[in-house]
N, C-alpha and C positions, 0 to 999 in steps of 0.2 A: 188304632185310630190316630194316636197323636203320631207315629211313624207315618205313616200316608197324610197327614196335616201337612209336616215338616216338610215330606216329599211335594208336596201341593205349594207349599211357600215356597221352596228352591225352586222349584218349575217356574211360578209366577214370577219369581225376583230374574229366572234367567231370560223369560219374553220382556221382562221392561227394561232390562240391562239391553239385549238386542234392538228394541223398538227405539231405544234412546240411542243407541250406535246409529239405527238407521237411519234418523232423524239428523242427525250432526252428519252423517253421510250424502247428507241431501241437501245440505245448506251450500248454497253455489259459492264458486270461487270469484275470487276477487276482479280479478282479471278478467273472467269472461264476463261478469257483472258488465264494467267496464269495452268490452270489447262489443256488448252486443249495444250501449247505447252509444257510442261511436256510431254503427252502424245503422240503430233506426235515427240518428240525428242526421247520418249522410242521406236518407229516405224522407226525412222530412224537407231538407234543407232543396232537394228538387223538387218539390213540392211548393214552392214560395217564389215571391219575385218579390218579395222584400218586406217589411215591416212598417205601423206609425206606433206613435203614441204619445205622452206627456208624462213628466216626471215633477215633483217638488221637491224639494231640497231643505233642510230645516236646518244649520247649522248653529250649537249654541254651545258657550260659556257659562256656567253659570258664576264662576269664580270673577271672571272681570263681566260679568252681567252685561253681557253680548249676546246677539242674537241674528241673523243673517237668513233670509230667504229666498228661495229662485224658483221662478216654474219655468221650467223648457218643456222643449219641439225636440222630439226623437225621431229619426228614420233612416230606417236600414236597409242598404241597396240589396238586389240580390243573391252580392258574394257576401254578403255580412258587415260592410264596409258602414259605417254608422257616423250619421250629421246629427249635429244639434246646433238648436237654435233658442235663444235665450226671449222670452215673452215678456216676465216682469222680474224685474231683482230688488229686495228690499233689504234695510239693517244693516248692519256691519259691511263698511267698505272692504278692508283690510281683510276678512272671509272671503268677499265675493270675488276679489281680485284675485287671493295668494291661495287660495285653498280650493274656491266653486268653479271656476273659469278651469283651472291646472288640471282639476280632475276630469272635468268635459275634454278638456284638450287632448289628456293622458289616454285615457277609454277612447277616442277617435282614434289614437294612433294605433293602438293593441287592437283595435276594429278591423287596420288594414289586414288579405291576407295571407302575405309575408309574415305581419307579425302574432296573426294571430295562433297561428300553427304553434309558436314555441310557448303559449299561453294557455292553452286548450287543455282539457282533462285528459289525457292520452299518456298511453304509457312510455312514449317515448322522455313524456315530464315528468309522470309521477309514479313513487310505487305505489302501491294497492294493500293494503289489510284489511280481509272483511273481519266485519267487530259479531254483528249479529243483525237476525232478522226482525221487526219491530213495526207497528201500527203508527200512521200519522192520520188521524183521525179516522176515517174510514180505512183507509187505501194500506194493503201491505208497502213496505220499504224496506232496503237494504242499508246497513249503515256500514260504511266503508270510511278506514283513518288513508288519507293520503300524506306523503312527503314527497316534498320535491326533487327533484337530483341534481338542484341549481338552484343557486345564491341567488335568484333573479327577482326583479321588483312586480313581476304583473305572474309570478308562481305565490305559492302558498302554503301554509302547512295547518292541517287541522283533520277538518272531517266531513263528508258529505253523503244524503241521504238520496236512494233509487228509487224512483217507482217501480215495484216488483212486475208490474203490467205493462204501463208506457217503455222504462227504460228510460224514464227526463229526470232529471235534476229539480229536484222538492225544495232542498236548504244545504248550504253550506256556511261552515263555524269556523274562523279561524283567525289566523293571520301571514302577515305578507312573512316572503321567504327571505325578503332583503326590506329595511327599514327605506321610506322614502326618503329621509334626508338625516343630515346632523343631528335636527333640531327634533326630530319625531322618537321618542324614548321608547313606545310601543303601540300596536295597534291591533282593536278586536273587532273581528265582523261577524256578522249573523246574517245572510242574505234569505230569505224564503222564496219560494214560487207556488200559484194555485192554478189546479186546472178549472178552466170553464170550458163548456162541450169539447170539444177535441183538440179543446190547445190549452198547452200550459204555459201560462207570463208572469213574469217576475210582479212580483207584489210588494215587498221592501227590504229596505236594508237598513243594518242598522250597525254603525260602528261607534266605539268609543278610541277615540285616542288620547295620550300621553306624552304634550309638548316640551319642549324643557324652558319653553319664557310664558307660555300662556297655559299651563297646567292642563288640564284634561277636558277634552272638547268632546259634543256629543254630536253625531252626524245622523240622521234619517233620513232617505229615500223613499217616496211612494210611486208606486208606478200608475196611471190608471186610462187607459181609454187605448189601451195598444188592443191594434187591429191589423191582423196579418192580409199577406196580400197573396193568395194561392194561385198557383199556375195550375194544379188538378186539385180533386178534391182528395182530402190526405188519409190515408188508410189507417191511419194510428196518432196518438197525440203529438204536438210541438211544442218542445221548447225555445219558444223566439229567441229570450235575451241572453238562452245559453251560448247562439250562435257567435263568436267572439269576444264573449263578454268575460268578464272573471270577476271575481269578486275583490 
């Protein structure tokens, strides 16, 4: 009896040693991860004649007890091409000028798309490690580390999460691939996205930076009232802000 036991446990240990091969044999590659939302983002993106919405802007100090606020006008043509327009601006001049305007301005240009191609999640910019697969509340996801293959200021290096079903852009964690200026020592983003019925829109951002004359600033974004603008009705979800946007 204990010999057919022994035999029963090496049997058992050698279906869960298989079961676990085939498991890890099943977790997708990185690259097609990536290559298949590439492609329902090209299916979305004919699907749209462009985007609105409004953003707020909360930009604060607490060191020099600063505080700076904006609400804009977003809208997105429909090659991606993205205007804003400024509604109310409060607090801190010297934010609203050198920091909230520059970034509006910066994100317009990276909108165009010439520029947005060398910005995009695409493997031509970044490589690909899938880490593992993981629960964002309900919704399966893929958690995939990306680096860049260039020094450049609107690339990234960190990490970003899939919907294992759409194939959209949930959250991405990181920071830039190239420092914005002199004077910025470092910077962290956390951007998230949520879907409502069959679209998914960025919901907020949130960064900390690391100045070298005004120490460490805190930046949040909220997005709220984006409402796309469909040319058919879309077979599968969208991610709007992913369309040129970066974090």
């Amino acid at each position: 009896m204990r010999f057919n036991s022994l035999i029963t446990i090496s049997f058992l240990s050698l279906i869960a040693g298989s079961s676990a091969a085939a498991q890890e044999t099943a977790l997708p590659v990185a690259n097609d991860v990536v290559a298949q939302m590439l492609a329902r983002d090209a299916q979305r993106l004919h699907s749209l004649e462009g985007y609105e919405g409004m953003r707020r802007y909360t930009h604060v100090n607490e060191h020099m007890h600063k505080r700076a606020e904006m609400l804009v006008r977003v809208r997105g043509d429909e090659d991606g091409t993205k205007h804003f327009e400024t509604v109310t601006e409060t607090g801190w001049k010297a934010a609203q000028k050198h920091v909230l305007h520059k970034m509006l301005d910066s994100e317009a240009e990276a909108s165009r798309p010439e520029e947005r191609v060398k910005a995009r999640l695409s493997l031509d910019n970044y490589e690909f490690q899938f880490v593992e697969s993981e629960k964002v509340g309900d919704r399966a996801v893929y958690v995939i580390d990306v680096t860049p293959k260039r020094r450049e200021k609107y690339l990234f290096r960190g990490r970003i999460w899939v919907d294992a079903e759409d194939f959209a852009l949930v959250r991405a964690d990181g920071n830039p691939a190239k420092n914005p200026s002199f004077w910025t020592k470092s910077v962290h983003f956390v951007q998230a996205y949520q879907k409502s019925g069959p679209f998914w829109f960025p919901l907020t951002t949130e960064s900390v930076t690391d100045a070298r004359l005004f120490g460490t600033t805190d930046l949040t974004i909220e997005y709220f009232e984006y409402k796309p603008k469909t040319l058919t009705a879309p077979q599968d979800s969208v991610e709007v802000a992913q369309r040129g946007a970066h974090p």
